[in-house]
N, CA, C and O atoms as a Tripos MOL2 file, in Angstrom:
@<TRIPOS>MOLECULE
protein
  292   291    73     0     0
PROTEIN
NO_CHARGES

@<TRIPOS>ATOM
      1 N          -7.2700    2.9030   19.8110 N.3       1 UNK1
      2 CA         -7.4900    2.7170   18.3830 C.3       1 UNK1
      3 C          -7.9940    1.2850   18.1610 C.2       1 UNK1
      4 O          -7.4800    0.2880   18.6690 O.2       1 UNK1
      5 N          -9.1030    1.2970   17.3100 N.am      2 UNK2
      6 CA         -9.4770   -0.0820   17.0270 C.3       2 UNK2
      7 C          -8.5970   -0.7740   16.3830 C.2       2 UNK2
      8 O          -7.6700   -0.2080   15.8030 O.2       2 UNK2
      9 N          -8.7740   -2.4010   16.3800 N.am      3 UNK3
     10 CA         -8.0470   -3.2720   15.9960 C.3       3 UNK3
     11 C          -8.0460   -2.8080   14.1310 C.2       3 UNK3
     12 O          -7.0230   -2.8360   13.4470 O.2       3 UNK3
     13 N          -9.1640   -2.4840   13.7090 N.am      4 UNK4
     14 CA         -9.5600   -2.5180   11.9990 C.3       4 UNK4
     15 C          -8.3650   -1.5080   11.7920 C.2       4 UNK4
     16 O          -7.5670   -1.6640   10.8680 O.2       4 UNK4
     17 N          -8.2810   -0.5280   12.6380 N.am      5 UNK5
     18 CA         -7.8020    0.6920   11.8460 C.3       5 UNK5
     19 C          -6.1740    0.7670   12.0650 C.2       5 UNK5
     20 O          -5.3740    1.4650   11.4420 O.2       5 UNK5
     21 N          -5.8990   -0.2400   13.2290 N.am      6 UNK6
     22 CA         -4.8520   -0.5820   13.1300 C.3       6 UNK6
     23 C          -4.2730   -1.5910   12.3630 C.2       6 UNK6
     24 O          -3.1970   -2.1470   12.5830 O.2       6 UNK6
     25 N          -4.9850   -1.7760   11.5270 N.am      7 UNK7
     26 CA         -4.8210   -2.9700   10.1460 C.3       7 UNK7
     27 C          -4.7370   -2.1010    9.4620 C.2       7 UNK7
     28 O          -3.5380   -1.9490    9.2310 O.2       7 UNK7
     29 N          -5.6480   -0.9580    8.6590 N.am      8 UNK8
     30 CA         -5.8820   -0.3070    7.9630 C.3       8 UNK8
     31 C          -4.0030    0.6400    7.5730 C.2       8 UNK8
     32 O          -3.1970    0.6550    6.6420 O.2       8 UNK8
     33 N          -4.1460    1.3460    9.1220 N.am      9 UNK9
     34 CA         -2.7100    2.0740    9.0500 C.3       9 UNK9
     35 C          -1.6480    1.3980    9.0550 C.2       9 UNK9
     36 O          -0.5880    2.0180    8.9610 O.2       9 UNK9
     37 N          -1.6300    0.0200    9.1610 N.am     10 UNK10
     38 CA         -0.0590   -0.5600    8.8100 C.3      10 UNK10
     39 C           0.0240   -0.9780    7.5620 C.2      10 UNK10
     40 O           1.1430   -1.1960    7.0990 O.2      10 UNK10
     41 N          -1.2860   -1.2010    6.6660 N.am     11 UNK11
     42 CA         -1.4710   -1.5380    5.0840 C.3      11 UNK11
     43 C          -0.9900   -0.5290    4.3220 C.2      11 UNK11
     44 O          -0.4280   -0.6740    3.2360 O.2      11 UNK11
     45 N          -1.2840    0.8630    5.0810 N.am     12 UNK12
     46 CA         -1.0810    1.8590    4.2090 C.3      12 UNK12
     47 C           0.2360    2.4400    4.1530 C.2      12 UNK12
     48 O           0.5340    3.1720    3.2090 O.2      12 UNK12
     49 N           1.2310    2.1250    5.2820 N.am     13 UNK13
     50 CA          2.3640    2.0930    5.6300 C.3      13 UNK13
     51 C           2.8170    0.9130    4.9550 C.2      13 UNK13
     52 O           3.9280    1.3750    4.6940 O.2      13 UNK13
     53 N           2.8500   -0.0970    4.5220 N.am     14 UNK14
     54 CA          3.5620   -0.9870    3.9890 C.3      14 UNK14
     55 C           3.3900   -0.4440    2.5310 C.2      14 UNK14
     56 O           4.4100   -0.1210    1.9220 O.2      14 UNK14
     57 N           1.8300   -0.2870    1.7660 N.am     15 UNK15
     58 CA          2.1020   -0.1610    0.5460 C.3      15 UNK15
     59 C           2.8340    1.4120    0.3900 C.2      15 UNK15
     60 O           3.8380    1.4750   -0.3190 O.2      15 UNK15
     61 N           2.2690    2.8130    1.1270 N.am     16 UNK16
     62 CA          3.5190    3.7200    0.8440 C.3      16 UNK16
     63 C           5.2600    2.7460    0.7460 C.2      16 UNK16
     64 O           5.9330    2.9730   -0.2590 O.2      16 UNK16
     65 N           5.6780    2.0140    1.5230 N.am     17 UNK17
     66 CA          7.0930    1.8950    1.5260 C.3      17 UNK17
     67 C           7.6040    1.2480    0.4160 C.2      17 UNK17
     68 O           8.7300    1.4030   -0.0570 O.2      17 UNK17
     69 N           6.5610    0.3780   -0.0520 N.am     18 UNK18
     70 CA          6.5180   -0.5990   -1.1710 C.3      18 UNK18
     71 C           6.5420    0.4260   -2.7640 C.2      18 UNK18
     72 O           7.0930    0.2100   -3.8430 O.2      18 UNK18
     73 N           5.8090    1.3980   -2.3510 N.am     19 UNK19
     74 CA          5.9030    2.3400   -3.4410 C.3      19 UNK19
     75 C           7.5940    2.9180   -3.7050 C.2      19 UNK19
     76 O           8.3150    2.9340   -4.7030 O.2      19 UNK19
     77 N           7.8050    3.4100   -2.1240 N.am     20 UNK20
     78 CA          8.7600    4.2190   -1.9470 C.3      20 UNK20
     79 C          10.0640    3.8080   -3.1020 C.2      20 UNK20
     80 O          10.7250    4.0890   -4.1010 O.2      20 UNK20
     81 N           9.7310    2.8270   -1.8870 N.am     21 UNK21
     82 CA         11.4730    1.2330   -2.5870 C.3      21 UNK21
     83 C          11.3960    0.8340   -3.6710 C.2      21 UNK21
     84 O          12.3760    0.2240   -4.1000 O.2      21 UNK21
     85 N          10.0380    1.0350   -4.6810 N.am     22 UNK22
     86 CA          9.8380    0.4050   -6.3480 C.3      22 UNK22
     87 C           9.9420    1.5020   -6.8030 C.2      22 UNK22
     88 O          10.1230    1.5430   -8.0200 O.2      22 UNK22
     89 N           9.8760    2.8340   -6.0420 N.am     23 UNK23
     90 CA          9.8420    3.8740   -7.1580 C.3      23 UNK23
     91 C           8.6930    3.6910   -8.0080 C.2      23 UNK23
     92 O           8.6880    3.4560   -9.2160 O.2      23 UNK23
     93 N           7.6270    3.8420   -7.1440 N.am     24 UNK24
     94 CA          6.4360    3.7570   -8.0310 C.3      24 UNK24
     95 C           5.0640    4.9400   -7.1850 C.2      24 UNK24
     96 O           5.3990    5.2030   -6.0300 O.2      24 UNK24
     97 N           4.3240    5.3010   -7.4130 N.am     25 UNK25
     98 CA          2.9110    6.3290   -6.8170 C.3      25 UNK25
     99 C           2.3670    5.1890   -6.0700 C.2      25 UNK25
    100 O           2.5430    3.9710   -6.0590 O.2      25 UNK25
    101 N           1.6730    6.0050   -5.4800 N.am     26 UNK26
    102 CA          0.7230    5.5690   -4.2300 C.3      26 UNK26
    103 C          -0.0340    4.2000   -4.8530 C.2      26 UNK26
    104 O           0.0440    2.9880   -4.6550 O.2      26 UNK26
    105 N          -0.8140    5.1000   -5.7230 N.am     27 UNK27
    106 CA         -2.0210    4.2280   -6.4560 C.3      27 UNK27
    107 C          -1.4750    3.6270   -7.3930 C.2      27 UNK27
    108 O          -2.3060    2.8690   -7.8920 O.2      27 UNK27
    109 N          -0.3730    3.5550   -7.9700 N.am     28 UNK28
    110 CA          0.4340    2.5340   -8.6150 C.3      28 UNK28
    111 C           0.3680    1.5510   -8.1290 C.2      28 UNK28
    112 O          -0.1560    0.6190   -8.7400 O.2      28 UNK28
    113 N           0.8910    1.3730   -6.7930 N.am     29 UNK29
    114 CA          2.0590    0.7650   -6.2730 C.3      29 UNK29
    115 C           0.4460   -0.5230   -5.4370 C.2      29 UNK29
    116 O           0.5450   -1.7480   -5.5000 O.2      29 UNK29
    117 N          -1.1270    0.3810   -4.6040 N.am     30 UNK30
    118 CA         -1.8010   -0.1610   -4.4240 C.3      30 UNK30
    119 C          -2.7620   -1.0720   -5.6300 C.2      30 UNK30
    120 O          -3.5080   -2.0310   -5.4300 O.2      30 UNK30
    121 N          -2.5300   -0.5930   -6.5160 N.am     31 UNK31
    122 CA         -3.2530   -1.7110   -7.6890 C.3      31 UNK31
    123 C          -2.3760   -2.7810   -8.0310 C.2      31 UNK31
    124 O          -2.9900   -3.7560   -8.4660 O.2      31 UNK31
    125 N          -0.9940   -2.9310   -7.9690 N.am     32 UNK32
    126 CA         -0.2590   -3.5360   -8.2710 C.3      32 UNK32
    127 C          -0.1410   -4.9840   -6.7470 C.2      32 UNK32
    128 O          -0.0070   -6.2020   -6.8640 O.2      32 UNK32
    129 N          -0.2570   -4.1770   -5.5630 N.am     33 UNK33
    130 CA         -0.2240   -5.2150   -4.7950 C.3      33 UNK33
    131 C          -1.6540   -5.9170   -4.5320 C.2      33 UNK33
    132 O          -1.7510   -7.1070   -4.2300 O.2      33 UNK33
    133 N          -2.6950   -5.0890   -4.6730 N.am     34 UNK34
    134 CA         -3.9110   -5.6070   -4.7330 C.3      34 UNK34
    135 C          -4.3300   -6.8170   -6.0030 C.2      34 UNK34
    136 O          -5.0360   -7.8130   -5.8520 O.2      34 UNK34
    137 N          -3.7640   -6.4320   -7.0320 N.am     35 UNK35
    138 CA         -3.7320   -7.4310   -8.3500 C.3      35 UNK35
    139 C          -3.6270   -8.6230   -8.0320 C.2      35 UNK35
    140 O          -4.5620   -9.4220   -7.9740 O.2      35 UNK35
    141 N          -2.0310   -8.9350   -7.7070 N.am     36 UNK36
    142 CA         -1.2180   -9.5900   -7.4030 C.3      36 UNK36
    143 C          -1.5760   -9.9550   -5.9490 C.2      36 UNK36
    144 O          -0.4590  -10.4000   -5.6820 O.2      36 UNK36
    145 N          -2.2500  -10.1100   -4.8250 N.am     37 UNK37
    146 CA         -2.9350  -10.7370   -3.7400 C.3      37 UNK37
    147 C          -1.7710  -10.4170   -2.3840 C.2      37 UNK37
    148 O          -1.7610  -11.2120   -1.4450 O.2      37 UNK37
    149 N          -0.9360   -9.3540   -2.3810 N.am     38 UNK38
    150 CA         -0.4770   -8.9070   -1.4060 C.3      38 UNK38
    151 C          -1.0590   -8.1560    0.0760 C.2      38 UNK38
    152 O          -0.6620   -8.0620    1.2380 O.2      38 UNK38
    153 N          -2.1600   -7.7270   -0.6760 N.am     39 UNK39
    154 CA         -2.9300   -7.0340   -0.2060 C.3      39 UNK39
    155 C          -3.9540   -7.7600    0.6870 C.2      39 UNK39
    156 O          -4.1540   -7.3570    1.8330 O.2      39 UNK39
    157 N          -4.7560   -9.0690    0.0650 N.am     40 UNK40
    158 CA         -5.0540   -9.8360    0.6140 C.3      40 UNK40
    159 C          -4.0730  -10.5760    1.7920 C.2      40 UNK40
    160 O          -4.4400  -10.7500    2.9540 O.2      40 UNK40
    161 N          -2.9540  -10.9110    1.3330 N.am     41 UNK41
    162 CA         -2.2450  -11.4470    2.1130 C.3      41 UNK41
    163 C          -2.4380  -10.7960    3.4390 C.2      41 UNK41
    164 O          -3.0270  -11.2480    4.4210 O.2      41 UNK41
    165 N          -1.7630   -9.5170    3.2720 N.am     42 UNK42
    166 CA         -1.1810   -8.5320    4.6370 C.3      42 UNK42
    167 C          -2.8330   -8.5060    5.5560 C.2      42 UNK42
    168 O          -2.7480   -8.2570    6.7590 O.2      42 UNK42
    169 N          -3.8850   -8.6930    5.1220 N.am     43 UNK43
    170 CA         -4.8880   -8.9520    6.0420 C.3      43 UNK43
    171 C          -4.9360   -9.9770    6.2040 C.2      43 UNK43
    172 O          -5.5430   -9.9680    7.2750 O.2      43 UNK43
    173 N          -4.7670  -11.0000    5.9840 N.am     44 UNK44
    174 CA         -5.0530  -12.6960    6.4830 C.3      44 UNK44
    175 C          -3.9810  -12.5930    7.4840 C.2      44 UNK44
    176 O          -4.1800  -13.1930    8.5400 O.2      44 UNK44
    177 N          -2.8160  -11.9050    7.3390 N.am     45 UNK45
    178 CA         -1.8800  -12.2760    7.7910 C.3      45 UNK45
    179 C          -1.2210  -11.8340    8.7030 C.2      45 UNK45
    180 O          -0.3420  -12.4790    9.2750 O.2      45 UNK45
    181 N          -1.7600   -9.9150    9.1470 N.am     46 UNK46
    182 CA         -1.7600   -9.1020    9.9270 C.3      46 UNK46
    183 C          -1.1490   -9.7630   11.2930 C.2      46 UNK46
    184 O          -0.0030   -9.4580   11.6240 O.2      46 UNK46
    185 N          -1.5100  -10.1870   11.6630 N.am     47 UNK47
    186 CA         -0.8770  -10.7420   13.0660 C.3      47 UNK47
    187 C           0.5040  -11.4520   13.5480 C.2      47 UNK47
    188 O           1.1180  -11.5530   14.6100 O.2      47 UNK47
    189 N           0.6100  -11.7380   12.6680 N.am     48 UNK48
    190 CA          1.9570  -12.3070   12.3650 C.3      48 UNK48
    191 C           2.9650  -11.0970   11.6320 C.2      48 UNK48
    192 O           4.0650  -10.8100   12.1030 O.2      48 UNK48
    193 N           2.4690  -10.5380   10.5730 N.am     49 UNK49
    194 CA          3.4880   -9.7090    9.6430 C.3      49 UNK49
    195 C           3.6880   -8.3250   10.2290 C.2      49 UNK49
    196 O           4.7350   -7.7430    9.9470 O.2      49 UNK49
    197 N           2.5900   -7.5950   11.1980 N.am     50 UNK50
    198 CA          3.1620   -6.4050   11.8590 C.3      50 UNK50
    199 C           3.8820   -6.9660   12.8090 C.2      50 UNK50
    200 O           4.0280   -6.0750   13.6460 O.2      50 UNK50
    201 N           4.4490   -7.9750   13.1970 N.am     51 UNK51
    202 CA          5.7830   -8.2010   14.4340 C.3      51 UNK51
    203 C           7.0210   -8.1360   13.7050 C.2      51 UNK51
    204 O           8.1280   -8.2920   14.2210 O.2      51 UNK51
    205 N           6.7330   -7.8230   12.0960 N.am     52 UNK52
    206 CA          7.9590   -8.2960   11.5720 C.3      52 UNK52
    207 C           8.4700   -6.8540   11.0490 C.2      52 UNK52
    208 O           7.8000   -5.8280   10.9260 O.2      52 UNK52
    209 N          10.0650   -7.0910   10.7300 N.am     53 UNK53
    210 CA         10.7000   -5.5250   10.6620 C.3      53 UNK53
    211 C           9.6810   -4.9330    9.2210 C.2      53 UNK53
    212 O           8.8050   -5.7810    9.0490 O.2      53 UNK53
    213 N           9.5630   -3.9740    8.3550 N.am     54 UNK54
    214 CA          8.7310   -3.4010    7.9520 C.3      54 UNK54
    215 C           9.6930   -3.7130    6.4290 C.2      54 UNK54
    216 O           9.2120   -3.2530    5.3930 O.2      54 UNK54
    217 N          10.7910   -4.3510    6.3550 N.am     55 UNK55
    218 CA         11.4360   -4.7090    5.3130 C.3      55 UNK55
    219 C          10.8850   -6.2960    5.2080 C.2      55 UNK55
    220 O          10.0140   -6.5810    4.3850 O.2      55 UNK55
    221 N          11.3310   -7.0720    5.9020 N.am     56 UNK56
    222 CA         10.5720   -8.7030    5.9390 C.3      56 UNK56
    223 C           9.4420   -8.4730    5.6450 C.2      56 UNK56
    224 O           8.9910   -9.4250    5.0080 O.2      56 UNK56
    225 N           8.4690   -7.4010    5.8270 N.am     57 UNK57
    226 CA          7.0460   -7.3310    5.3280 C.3      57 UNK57
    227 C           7.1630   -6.7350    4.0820 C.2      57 UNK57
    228 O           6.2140   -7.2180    3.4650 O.2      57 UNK57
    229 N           7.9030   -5.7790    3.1330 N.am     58 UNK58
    230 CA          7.7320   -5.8450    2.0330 C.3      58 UNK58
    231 C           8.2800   -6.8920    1.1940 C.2      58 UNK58
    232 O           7.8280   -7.1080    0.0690 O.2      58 UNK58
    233 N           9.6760   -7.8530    1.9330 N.am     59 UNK59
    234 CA         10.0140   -8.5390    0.6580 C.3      59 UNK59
    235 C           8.9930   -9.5890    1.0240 C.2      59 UNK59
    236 O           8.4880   -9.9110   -0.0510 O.2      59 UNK59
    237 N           8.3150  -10.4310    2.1950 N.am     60 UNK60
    238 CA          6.6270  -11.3460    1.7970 C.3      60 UNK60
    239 C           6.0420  -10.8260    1.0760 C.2      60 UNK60
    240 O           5.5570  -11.6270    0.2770 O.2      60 UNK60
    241 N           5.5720   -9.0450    0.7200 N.am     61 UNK61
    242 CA          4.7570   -8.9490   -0.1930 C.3      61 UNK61
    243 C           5.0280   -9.1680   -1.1880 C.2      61 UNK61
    244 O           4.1970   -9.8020   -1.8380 O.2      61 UNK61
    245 N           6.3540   -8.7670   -1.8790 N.am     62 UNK62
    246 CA          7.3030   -9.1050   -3.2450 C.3      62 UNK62
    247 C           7.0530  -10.8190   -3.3570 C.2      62 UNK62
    248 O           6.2320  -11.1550   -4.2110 O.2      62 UNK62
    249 N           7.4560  -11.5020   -2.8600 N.am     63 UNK63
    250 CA          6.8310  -12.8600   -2.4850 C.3      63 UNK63
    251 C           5.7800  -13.2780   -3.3490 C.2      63 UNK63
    252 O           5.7920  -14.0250   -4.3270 O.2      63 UNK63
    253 N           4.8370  -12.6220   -2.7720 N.am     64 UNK64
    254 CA          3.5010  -13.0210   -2.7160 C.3      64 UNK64
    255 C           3.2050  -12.6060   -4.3600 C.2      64 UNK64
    256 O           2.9210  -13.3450   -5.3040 O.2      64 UNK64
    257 N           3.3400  -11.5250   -4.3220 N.am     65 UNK65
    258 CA          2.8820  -10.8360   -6.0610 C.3      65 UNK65
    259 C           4.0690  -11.6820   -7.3200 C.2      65 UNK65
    260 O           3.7810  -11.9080   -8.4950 O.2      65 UNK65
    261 N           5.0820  -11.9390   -6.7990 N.am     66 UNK66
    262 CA          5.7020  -12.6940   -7.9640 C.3      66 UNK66
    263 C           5.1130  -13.7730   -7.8990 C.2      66 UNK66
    264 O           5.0360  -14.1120   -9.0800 O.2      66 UNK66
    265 N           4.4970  -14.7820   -7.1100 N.am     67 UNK67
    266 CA          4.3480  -16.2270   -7.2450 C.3      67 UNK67
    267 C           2.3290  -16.0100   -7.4930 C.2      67 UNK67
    268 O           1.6130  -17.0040   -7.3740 O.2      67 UNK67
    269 N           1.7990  -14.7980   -7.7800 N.am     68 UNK68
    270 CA          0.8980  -14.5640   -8.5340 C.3      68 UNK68
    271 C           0.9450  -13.6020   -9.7950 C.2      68 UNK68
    272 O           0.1970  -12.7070  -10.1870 O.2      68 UNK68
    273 N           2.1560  -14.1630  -10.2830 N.am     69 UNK69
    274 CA          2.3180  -13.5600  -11.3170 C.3      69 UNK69
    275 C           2.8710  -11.6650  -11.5250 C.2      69 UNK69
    276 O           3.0440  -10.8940  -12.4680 O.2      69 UNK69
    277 N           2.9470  -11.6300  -10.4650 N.am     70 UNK70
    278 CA          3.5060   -9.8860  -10.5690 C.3      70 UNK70
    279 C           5.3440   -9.9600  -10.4720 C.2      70 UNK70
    280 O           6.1700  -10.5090   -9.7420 O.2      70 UNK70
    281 N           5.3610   -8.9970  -11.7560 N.am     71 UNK71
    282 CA          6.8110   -9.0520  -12.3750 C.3      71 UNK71
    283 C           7.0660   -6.9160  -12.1050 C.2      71 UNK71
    284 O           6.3050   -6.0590  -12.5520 O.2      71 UNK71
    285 N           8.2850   -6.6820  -11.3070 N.am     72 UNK72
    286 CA          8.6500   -5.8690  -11.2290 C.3      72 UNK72
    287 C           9.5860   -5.2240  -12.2760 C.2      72 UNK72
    288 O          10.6820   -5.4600  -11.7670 O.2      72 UNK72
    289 N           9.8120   -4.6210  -13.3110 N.am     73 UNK73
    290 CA         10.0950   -3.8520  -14.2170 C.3      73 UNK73
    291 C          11.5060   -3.2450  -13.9090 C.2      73 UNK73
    292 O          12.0120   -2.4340  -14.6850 O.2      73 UNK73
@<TRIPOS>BOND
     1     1     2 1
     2     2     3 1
     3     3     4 2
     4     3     5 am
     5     5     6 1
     6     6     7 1
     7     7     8 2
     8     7     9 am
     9     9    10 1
    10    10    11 1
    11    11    12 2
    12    11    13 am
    13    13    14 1
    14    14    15 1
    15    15    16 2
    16    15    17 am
    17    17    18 1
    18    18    19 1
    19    19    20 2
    20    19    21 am
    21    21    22 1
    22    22    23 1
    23    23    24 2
    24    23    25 am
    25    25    26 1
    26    26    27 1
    27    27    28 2
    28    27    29 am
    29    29    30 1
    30    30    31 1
    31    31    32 2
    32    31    33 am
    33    33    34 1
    34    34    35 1
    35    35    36 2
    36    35    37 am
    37    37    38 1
    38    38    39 1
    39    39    40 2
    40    39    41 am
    41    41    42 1
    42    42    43 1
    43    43    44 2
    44    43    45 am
    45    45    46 1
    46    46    47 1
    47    47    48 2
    48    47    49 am
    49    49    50 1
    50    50    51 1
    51    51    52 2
    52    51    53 am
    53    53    54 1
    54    54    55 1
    55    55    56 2
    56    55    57 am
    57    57    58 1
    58    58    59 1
    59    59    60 2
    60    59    61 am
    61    61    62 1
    62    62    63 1
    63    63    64 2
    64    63    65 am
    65    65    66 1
    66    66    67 1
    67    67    68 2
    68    67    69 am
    69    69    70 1
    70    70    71 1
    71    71    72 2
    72    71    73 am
    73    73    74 1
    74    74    75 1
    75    75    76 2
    76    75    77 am
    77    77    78 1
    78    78    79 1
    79    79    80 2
    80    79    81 am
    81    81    82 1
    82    82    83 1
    83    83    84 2
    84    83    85 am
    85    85    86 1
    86    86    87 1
    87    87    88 2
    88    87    89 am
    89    89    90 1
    90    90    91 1
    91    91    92 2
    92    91    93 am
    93    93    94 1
    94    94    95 1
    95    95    96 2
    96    95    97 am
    97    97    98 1
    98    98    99 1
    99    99   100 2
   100    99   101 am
   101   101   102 1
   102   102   103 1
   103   103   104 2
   104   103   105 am
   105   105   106 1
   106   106   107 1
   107   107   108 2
   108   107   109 am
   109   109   110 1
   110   110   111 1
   111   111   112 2
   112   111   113 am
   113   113   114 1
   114   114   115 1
   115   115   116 2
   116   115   117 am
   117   117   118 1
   118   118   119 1
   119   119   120 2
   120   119   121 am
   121   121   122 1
   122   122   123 1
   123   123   124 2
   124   123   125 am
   125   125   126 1
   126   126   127 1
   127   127   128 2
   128   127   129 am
   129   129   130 1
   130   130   131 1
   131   131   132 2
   132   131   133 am
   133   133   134 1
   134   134   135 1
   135   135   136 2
   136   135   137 am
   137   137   138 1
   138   138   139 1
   139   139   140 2
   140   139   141 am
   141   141   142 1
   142   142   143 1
   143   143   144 2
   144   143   145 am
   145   145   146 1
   146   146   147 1
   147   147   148 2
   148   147   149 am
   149   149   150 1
   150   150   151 1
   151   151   152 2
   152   151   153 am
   153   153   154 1
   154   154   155 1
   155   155   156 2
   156   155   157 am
   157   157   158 1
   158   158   159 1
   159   159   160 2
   160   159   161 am
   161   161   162 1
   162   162   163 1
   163   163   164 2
   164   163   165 am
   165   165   166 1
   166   166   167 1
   167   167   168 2
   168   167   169 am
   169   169   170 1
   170   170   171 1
   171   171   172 2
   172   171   173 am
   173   173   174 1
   174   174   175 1
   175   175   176 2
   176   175   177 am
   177   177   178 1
   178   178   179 1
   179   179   180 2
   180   179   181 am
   181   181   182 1
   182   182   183 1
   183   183   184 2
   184   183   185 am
   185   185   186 1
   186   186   187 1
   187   187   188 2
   188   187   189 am
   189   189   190 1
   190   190   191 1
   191   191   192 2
   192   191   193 am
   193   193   194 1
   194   194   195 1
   195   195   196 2
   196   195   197 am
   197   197   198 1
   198   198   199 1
   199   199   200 2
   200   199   201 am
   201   201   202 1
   202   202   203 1
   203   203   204 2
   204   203   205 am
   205   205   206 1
   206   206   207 1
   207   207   208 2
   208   207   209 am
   209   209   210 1
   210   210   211 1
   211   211   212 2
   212   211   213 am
   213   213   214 1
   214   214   215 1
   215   215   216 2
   216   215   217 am
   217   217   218 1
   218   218   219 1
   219   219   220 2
   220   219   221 am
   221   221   222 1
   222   222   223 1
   223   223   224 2
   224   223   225 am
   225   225   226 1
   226   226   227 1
   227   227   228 2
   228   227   229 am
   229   229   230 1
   230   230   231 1
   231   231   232 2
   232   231   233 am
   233   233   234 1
   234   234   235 1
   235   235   236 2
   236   235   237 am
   237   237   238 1
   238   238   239 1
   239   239   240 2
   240   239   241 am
   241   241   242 1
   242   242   243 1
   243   243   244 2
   244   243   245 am
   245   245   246 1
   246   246   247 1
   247   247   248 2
   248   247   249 am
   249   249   250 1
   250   250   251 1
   251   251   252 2
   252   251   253 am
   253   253   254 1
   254   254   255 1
   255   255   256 2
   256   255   257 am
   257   257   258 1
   258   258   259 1
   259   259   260 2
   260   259   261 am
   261   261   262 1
   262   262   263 1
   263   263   264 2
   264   263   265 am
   265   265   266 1
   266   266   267 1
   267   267   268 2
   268   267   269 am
   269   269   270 1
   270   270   271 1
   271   271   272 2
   272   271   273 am
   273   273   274 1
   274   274   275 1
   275   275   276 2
   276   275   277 am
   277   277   278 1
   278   278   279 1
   279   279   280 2
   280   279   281 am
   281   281   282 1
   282   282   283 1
   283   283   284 2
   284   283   285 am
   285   285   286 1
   286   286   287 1
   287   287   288 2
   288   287   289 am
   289   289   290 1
   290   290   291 1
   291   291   292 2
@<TRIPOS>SUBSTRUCTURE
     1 UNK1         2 RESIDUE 1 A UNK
     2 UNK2         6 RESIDUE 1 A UNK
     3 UNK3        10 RESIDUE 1 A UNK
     4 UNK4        14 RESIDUE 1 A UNK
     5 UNK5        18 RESIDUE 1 A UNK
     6 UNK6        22 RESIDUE 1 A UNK
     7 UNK7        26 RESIDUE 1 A UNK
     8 UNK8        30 RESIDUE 1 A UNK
     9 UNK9        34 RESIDUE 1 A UNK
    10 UNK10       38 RESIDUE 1 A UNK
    11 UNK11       42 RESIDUE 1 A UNK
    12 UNK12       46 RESIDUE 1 A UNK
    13 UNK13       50 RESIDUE 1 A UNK
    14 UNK14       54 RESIDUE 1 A UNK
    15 UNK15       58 RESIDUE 1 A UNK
    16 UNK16       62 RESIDUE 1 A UNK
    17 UNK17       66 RESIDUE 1 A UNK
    18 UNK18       70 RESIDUE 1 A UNK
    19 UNK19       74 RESIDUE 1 A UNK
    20 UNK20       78 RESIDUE 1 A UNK
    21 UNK21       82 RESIDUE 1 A UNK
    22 UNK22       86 RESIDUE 1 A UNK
    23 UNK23       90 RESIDUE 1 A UNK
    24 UNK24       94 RESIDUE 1 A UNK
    25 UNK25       98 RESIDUE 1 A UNK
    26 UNK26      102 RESIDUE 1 A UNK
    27 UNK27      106 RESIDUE 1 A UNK
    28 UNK28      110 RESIDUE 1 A UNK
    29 UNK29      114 RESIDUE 1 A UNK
    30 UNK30      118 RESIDUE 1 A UNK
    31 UNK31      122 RESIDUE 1 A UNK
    32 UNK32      126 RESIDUE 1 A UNK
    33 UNK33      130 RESIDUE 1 A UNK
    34 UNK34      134 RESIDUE 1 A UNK
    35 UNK35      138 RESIDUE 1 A UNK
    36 UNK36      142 RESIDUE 1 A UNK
    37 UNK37      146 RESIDUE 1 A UNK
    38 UNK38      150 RESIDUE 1 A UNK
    39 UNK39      154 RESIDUE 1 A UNK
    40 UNK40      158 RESIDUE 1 A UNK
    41 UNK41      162 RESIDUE 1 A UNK
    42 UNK42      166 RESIDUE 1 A UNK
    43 UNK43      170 RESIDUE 1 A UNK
    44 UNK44      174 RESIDUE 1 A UNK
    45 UNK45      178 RESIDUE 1 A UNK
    46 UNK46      182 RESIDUE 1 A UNK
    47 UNK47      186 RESIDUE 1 A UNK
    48 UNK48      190 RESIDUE 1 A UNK
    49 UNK49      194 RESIDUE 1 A UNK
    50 UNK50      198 RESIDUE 1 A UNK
    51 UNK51      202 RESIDUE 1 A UNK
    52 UNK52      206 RESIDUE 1 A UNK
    53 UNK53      210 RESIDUE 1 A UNK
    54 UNK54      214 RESIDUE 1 A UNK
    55 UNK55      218 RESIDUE 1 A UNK
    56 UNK56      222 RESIDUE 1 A UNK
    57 UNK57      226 RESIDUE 1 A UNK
    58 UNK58      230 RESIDUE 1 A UNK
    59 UNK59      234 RESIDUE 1 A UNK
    60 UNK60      238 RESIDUE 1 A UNK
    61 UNK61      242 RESIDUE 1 A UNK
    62 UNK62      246 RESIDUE 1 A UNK
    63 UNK63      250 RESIDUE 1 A UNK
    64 UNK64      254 RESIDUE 1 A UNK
    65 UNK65      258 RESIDUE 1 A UNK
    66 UNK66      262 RESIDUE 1 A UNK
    67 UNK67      266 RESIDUE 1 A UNK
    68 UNK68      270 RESIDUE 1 A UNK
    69 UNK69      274 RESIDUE 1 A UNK
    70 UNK70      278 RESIDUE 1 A UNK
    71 UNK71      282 RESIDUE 1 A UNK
    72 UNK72      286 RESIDUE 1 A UNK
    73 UNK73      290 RESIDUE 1 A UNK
């Protein structure tokens, strides 16, 4: 498997879980981290954040979207 798509499938695995745990839809949950620069993040950052348990990678994303302004409800 290429390196891209193994970026691709752990993005999509983080934001499903991120959905899961907010109780929010798919495409909710991806406009909300994309807004808010989580999304960006988890690719700059890929190398480092898939070594990490798959919880430490959603609360960096929580992180990331509150200190750009994303407020969870």
């Amino acid at each position: 498997m290429s390196e891209q798509r193994k970026q691709i499938n752990y993005t999509v695995a983080c934001v499903s879980e991120f959905a899961r745990k907010h109780g929010m839809g798919m495409k909710e949950a991806f406009g909300f981290l994309f807004e808010h620069k989580a999304i960006d993040f988890l690719k700059e950052n890929y190398d480092i954040e898939h070594t990490l348990s798959l919880d430490d990678a959603l609360d960096d994303m929580l992180m990331i979207c509150e200190q750009n302004g994303g407020t969870l409800t």
